[in-house]
N, CA, C and O atoms as a DFTB+ gen file, in Angstrom:
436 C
 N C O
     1  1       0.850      -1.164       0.000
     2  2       0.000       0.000       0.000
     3  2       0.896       1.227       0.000
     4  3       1.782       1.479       0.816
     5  1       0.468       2.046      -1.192
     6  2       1.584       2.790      -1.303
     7  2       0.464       4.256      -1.304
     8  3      -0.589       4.114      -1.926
     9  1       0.643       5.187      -0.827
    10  2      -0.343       6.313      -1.107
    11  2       0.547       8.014      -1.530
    12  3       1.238       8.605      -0.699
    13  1       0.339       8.447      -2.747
    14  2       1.352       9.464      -2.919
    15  2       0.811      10.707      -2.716
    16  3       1.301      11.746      -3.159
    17  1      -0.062      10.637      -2.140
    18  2      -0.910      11.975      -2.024
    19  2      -1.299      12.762      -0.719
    20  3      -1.855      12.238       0.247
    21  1      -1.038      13.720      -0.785
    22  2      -0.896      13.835       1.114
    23  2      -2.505      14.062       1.499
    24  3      -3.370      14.538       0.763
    25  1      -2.626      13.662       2.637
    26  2      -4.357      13.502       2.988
    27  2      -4.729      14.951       2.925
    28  3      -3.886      15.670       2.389
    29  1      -5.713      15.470       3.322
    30  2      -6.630      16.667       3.239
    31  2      -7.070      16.749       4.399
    32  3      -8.077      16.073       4.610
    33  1      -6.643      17.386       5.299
    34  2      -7.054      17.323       6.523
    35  2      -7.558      18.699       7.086
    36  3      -7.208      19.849       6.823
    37  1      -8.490      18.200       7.941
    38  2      -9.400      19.993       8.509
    39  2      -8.011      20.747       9.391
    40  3      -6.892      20.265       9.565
    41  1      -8.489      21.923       9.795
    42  2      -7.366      22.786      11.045
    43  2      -7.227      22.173      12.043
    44  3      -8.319      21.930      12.557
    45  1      -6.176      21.690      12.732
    46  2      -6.014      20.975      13.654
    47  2      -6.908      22.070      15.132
    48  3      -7.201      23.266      15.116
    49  1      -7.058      21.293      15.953
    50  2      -6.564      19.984      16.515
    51  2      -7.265      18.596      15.996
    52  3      -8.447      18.427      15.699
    53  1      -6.474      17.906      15.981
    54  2      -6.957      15.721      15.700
    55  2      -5.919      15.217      15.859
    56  3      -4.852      15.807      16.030
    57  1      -6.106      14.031      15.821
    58  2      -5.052      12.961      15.982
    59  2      -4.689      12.295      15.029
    60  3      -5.371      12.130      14.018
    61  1      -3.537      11.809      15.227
    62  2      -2.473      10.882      14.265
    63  2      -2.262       9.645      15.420
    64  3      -2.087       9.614      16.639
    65  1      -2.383       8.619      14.294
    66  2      -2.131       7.622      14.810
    67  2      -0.507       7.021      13.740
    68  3      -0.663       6.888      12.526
    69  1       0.731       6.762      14.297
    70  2       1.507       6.717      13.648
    71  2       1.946       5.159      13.910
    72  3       2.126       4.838      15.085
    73  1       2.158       4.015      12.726
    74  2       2.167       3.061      12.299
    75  2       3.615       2.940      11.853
    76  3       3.711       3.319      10.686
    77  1       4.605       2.605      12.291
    78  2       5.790       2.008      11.627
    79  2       6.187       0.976      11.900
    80  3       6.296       0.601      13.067
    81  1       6.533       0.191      10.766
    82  2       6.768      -1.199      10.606
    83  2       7.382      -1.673       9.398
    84  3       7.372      -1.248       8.243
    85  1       8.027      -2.862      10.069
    86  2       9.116      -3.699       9.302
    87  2       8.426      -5.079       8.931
    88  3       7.961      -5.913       9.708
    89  1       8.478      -5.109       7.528
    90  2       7.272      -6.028       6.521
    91  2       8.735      -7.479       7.180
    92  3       9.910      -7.368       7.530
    93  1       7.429      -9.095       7.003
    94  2       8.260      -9.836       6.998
    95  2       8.485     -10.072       5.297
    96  3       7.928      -9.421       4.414
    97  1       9.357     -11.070       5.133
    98  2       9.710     -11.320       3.397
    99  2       7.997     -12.344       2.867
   100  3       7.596     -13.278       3.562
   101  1       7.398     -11.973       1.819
   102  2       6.458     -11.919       0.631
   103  2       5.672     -11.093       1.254
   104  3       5.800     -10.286       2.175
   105  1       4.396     -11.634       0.221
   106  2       3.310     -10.814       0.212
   107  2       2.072     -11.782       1.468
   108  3       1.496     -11.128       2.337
   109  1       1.900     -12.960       1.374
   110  2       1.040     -13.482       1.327
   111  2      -0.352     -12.812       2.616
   112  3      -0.698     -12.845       3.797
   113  1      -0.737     -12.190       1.083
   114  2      -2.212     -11.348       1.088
   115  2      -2.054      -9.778       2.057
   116  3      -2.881      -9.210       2.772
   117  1      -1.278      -9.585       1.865
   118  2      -0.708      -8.536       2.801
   119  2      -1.664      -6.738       2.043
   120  3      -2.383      -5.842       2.485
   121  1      -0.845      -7.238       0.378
   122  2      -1.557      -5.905       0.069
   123  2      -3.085      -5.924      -0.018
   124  3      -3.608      -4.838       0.228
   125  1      -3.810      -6.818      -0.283
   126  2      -5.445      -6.858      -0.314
   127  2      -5.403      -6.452       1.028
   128  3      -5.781      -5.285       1.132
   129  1      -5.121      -6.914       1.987
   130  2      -5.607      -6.433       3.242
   131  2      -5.394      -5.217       4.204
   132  3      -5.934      -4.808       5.231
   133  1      -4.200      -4.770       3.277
   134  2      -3.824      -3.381       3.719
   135  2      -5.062      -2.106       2.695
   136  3      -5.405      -0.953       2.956
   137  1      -5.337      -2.837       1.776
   138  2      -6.134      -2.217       0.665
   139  2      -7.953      -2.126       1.417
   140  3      -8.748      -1.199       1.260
   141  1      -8.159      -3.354       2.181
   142  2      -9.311      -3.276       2.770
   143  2      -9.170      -2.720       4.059
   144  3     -10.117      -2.574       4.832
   145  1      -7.858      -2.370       4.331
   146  2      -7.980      -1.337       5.898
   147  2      -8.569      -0.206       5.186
   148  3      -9.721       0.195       5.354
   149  1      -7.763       0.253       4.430
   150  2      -7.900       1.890       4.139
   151  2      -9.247       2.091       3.818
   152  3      -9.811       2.968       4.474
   153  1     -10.027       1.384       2.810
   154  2     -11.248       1.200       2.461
   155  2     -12.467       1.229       4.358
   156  3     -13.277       2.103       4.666
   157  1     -12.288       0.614       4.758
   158  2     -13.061      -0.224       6.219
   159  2     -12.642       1.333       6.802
   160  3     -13.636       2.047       6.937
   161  1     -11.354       1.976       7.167
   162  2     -10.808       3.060       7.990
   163  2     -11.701       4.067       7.621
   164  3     -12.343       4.574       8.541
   165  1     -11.913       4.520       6.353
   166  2     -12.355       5.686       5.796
   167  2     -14.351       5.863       6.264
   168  3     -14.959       6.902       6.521
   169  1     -14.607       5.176       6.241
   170  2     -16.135       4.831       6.720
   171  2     -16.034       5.200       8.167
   172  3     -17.131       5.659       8.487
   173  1     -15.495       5.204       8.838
   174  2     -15.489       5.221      10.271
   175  2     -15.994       6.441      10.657
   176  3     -15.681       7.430       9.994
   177  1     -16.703       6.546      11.586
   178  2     -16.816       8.019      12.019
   179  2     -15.691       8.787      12.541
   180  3     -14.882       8.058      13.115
   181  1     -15.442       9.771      12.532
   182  2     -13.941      10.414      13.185
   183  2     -12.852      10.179      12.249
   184  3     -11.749      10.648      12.527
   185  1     -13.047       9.376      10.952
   186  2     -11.554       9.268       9.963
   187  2     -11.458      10.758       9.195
   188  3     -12.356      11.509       8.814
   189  1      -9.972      10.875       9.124
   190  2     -10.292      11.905       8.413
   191  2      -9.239      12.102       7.121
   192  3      -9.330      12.936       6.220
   193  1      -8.114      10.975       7.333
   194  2      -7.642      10.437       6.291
   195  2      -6.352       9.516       6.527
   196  3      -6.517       8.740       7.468
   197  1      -5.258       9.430       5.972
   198  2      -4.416       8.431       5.340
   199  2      -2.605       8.906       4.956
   200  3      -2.963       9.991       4.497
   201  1      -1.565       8.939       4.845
   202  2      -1.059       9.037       4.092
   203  2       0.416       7.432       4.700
   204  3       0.798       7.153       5.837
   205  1       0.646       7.055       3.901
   206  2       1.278       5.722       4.142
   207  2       2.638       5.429       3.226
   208  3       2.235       5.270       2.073
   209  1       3.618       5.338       3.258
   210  2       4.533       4.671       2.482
   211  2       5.644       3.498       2.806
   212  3       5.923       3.424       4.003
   213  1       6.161       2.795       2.151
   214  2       6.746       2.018       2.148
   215  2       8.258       1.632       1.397
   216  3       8.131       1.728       0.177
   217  1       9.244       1.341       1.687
   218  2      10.700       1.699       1.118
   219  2      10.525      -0.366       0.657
   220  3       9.634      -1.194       0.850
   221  1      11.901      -0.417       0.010
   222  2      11.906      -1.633      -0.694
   223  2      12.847      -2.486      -0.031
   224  3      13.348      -3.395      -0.692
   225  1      13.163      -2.338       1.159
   226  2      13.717      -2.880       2.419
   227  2      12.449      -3.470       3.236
   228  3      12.546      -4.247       4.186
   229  1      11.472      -3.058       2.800
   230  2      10.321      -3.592       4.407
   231  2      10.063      -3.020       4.865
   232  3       8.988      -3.192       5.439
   233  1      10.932      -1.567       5.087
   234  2      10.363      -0.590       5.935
   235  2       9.505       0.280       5.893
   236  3       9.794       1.313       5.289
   237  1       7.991       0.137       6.602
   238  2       6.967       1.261       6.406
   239  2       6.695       2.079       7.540
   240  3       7.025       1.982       8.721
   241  1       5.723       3.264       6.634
   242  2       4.935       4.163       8.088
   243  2       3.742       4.469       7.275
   244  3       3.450       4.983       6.195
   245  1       3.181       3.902       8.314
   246  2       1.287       4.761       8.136
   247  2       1.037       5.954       9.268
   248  3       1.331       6.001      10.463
   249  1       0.461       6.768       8.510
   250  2      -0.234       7.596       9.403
   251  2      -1.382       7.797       9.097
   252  3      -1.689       8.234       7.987
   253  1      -2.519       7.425      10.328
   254  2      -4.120       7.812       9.948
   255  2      -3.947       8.690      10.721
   256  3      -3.037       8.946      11.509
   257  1      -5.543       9.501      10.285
   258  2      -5.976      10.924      11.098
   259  2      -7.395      10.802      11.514
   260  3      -8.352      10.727      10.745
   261  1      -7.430      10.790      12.750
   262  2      -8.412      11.035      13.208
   263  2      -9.568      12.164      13.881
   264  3      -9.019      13.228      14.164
   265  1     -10.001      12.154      13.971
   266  2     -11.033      13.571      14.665
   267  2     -10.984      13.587      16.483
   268  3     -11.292      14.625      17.070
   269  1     -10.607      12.449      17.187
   270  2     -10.840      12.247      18.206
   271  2      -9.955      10.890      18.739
   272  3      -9.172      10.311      17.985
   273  1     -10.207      10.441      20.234
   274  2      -9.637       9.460      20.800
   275  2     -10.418       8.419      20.624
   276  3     -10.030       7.270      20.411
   277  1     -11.785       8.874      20.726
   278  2     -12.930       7.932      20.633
   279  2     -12.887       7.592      19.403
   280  3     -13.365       6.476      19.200
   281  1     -12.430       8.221      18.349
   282  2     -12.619       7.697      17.223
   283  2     -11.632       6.300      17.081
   284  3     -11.968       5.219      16.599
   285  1     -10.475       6.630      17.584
   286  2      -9.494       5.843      17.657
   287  2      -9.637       5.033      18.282
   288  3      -9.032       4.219      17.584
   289  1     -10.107       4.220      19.484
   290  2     -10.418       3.348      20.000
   291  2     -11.766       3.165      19.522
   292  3     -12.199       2.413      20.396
   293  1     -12.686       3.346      18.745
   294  2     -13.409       2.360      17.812
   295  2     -12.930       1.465      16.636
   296  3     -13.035       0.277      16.333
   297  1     -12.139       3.005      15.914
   298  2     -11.219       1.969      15.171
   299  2     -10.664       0.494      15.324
   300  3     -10.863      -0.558      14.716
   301  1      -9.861       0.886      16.430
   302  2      -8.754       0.008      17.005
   303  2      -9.670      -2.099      17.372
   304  3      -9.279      -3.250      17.179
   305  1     -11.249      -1.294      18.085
   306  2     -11.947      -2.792      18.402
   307  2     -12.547      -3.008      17.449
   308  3     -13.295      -3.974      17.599
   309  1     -12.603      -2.418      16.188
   310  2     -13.841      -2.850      15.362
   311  2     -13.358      -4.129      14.704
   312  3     -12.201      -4.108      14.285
   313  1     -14.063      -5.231      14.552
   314  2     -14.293      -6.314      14.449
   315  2     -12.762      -6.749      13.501
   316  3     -11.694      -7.210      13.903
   317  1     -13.243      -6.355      12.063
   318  2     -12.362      -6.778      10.652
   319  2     -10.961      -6.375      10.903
   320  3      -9.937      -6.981      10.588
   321  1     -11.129      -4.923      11.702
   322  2      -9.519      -4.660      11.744
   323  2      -8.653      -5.423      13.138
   324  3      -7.458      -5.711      13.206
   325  1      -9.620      -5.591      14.056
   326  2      -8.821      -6.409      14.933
   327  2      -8.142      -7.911      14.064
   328  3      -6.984      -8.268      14.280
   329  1      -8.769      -8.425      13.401
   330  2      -8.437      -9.740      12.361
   331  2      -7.045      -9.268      12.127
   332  3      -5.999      -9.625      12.670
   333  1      -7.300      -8.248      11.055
   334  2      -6.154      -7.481      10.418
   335  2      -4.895      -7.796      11.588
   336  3      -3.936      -8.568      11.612
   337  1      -5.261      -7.118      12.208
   338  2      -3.906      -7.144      14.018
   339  2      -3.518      -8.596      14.188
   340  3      -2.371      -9.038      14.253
   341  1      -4.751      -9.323      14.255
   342  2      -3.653     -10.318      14.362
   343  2      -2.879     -10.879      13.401
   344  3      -1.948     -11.632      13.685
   345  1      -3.174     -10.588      12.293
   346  2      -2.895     -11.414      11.181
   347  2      -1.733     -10.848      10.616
   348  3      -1.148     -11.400       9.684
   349  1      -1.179      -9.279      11.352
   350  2      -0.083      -8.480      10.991
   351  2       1.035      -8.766      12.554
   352  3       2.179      -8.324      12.662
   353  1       0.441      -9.441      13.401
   354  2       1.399      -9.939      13.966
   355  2       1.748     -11.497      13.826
   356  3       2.711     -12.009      14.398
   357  1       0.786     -12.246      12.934
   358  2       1.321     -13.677      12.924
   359  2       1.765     -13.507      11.415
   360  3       2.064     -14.593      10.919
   361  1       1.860     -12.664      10.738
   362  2       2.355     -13.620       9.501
   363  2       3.394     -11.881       8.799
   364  3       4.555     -11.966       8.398
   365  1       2.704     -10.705       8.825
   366  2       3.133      -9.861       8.156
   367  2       4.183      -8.729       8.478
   368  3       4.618      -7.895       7.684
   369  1       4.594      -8.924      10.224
   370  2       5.511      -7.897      10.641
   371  2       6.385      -8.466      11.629
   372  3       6.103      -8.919      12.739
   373  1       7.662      -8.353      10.958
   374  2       9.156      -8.602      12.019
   375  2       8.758      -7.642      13.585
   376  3       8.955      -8.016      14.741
   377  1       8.090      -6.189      13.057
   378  2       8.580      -5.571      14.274
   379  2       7.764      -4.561      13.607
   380  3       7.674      -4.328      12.402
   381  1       6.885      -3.712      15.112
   382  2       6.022      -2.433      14.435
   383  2       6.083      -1.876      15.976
   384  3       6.304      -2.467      17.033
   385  1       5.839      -0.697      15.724
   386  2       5.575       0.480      17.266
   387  2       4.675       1.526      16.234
   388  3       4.843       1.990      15.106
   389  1       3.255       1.647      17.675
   390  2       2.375       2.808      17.322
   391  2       2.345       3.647      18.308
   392  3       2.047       3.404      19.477
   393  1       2.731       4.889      17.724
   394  2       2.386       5.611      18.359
   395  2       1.083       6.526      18.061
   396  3       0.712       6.685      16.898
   397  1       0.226       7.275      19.428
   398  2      -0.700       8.265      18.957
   399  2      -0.316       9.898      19.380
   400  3       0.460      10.215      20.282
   401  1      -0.933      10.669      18.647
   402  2      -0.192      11.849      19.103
   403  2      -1.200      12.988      18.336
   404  3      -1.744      12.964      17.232
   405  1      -1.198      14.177      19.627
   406  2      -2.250      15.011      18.981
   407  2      -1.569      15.826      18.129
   408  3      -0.397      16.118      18.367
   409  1      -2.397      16.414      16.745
   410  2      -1.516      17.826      16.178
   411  2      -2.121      18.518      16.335
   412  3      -3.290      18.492      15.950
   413  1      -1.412      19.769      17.194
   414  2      -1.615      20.955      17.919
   415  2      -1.433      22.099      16.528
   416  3      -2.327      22.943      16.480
   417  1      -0.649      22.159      15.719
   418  2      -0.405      23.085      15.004
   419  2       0.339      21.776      13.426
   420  3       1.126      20.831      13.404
   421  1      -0.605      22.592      12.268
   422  2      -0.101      21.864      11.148
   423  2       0.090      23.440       9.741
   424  3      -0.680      24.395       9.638
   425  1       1.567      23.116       8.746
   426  2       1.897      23.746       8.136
   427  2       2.065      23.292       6.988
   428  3       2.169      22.073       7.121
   429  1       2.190      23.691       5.467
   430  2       1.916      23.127       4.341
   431  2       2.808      24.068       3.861
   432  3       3.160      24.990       4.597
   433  1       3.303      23.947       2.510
   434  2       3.944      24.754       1.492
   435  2       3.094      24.496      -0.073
   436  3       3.472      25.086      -1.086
């Protein structure tokens, strides 16, 4: 899941939820299911977008945006994506750390 477009996001304040992680070696079903997060994420109440990349070492970062905490802990239990969790710790990631974090102030060029 590769996304080249930077999200569109309202005036802060919201949250970022920051996703980095180290892919294990293939695919098996990795991108469909990273393809049905983003899809499943965007429906959510409180999403407010996306921007994600990935280097050709394994190494990625996602960042979603959220509207709230609550939004984020719905996210986090909702049914399909808990699957997702486990299924990105048994088969698709050497090693990941999330962090969440509010943005207080955001700047663009």
């Amino acid at each position: 899941m590769t996304t080249s477009a930077f999200a569109k996001l309202p005036e802060p304040p919201y949250y970022s939820v920051i996703f980095s992680s180290q892919r294990t070696p293939g695919e098996n079903g990795y991108g469909h299911m990273a393809d049905r997060m983003v899809e499943l994420a965007s429906g959510q109440p409180g999403y407010l977008g996306v921007e994600s990349v990935r280097g050709i070492n394994g190494f990625g970062i996602t960042v979603s945006y959220w509207a709230s905490l609550e939004a984020i802990a719905a996210w986090r239990s909702h049914a399909e994506h808990q699957i997702a969790q486990e299924s990105g710790k048994a088969l698709w990631y050497e090693h990941y750390e999330l962090r969440i974090a509010c943005v207080e102030r955001a700047y663009a060029k």
